[in-house]
N, C-alpha and C positions, 0 to 999 in steps of 0.2 A: 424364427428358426428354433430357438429356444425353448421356447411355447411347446411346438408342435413338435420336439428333438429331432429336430431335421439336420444331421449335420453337414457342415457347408462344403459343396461343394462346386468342380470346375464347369464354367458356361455353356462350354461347346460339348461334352460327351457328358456333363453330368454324375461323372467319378468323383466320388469323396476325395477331399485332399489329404485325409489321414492316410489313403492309399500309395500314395505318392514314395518314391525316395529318397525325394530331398523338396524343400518349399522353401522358398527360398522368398527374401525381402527386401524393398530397397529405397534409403531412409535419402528425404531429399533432405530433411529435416530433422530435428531432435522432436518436434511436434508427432512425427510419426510414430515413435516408442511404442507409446501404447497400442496402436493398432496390432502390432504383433501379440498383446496378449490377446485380444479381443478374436483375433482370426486365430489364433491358435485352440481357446476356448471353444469357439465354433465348430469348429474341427473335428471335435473331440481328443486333443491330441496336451499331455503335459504342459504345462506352463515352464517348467523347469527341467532345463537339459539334462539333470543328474536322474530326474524320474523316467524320463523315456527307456520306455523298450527295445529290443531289438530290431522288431517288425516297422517299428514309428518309426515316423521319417527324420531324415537330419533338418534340423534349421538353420540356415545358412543366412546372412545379411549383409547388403554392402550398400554402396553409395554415398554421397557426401557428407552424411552425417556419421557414419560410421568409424569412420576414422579415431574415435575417443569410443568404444564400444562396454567399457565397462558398466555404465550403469544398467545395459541390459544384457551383461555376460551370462545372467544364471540363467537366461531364457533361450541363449543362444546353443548351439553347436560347432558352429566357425564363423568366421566373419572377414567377408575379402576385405582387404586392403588396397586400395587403390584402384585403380581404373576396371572396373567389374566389365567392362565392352574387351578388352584384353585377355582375362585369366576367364570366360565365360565358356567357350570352348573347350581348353586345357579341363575346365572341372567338369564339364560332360563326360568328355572320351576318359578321364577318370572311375567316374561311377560307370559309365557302360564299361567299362574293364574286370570293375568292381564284382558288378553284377554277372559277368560273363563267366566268372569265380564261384560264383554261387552264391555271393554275399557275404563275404566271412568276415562278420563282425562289422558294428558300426566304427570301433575304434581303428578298425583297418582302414575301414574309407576315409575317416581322420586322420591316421598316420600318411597315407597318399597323399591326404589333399596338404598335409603342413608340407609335408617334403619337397610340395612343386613349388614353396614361395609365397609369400604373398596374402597368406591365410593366417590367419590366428583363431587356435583354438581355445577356449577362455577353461574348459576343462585340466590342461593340461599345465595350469601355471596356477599357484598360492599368490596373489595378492596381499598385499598387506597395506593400512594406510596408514598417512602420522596423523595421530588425533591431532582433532582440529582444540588452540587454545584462543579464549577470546583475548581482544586489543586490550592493550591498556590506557 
């Protein structure tokens, strides 16, 4: 795909997934990580949630490993918390709301989706860690 810049898209209608308004990911494992840069690259879509556009889709990520989402926060846009079979629905009729709006702004459809619970947007919070000192 790379090769021939084909960028990747969905099986059944063959729509690019940079089309998309949200693409969403779901980590059984920590082994997963990287496939989201790999399918995001594909894409053609930022690696890094501060670079995306307005038009670009949100990226969204939940399931069992996500639970601890920092070390792929810069890649991220939200990330469900907890049971994604639950809030799956609630973040639909969000974005069809969104979009029913005209789309006004991606930081709106993130201001929604924190508001309902349950999401962490990794934009919206300064991190900071305690250096690491070695044993003695």
């Amino acid at each position: 795909m790379r090769e021939h810049g084909v960028p990747q898209f969905t099986l059944e209608s063959h729509r690019p997934v940079a089309a998309f308004d949200v693409l969403e990911f779901s980590f059984a494992t920590e082994l997963g990580y990287t496939n989201i840069l790999n399918s995001l690259d594909l894409a053609g879509i930022p690696l890094r949630a501060a670079d995306r556009a307005e038009f670009e889709p949100l990226v969204l990520a939940g399931g069992d490993a996500a639970f601890s989402p920092e070390p792929i926060a810069d890649f991220l846009d939200a990330v469900v918390l907890g049971d994604g079979e639950e809030i799956a629905l609630p973040i639909s009729e969000l974005v069809r709301s969104w979009k029913s709006q005209g789309r006004p702004g991606r930081d709106g459809l993130l201001l929604l989706l924190v508001a309902g619970g349950a999401v962490y947007m990794p934009k919206f919070y300064d991190v900071e860690y305690t250096p690491h000192h070695g044993s003695s």
